[in-house]
N, C-alpha and C positions, 0 to 999 in steps of 0.2 A: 445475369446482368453484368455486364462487362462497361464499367463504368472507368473512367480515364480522373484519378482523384489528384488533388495537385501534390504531389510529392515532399512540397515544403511542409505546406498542411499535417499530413500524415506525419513526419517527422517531430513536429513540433506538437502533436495529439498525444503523440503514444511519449513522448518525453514528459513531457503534464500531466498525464497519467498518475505519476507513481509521487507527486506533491500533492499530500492530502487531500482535501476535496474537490480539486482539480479536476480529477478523473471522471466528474459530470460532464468537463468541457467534452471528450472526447465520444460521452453516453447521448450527448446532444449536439454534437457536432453534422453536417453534413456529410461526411467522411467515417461515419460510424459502423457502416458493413464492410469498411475495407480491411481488411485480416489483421493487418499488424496494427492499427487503432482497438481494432476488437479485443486482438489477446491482451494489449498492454493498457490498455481501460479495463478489463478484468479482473487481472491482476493485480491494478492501481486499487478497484474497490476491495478486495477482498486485502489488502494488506492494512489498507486506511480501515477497516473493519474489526482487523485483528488490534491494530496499535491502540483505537478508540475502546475497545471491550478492556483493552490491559489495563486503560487508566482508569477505567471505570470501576473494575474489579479490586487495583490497587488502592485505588478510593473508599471501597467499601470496608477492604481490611486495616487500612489506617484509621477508619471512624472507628471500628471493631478495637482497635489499640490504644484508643484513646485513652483511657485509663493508666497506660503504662508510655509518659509522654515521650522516656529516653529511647526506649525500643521502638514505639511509633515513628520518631525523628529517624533513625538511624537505617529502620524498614523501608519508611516510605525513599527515603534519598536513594538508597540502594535499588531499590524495584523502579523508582520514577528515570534515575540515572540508566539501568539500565535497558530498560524499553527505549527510551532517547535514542541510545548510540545504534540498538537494532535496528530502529526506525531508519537512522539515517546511511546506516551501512546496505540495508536493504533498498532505500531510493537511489540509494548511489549505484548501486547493482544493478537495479532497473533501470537508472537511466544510462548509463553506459549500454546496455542489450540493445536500449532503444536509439541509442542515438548510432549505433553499428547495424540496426536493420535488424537486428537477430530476434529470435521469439525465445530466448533460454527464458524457462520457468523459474523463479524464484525459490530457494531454499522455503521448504513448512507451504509455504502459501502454494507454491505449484504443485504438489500434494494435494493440495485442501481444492485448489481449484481440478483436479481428477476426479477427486471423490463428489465434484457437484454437477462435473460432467456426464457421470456414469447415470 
């Protein structure tokens, strides 16, 4: 299929991608078999999947800490603070790739998406 997709579209798919759940627009967009929507709707979910597990997990070990409230304050700020800056250093990455057209694979998550390719 050689489909003629509007350029702007694509541009603005695979950018929204990589802002959290976003990245449906681009799983349900019209423009969804076009290559660069595809890697970077991919990409967008498997990051937004990674960041969502982190809080959940970091969720689980601050209830776990509850008992000890200064080291659960101290844990959770640490762990929450730093998933945050990943989060946003990796959209930022992403959306720079996408806003230059490029498919560069994302630090961990381009890995993780090889290993679901195989």
């Amino acid at each position: 299929m050689n489909e003629e997709y509007n350029k702007v579209n694509v541009k603005l798919l695979s950018i929204l991608a990589y802002i959290g759940p976003l990245f449906l627009m681009g799983k349900l967009s019209v423009e969804k078999d076009e290559p660069h929507v595809k890697f970077h709707t991919h990409q967008g979910a498997i990051l937004f999947c990674f960041v969502a597990g982190a809080y959940v997990v970091t969720s689980l070990l601050c209830w776990l800490l509850s008992s000890f409230p200064a080291v659960q304050e101290i844990f959770s700020l640490l762990l929450y603070v730093g998933i945050t800056v990943a989060w946003v250093i990796m959209i930022v990455m992403g959306v720079i790739g996408a806003a230059r057209n490029q498919q560069r694979p994302l630090p961990f998550v381009g890995d993780f998406d090889r290993l679901l390719r195989k």
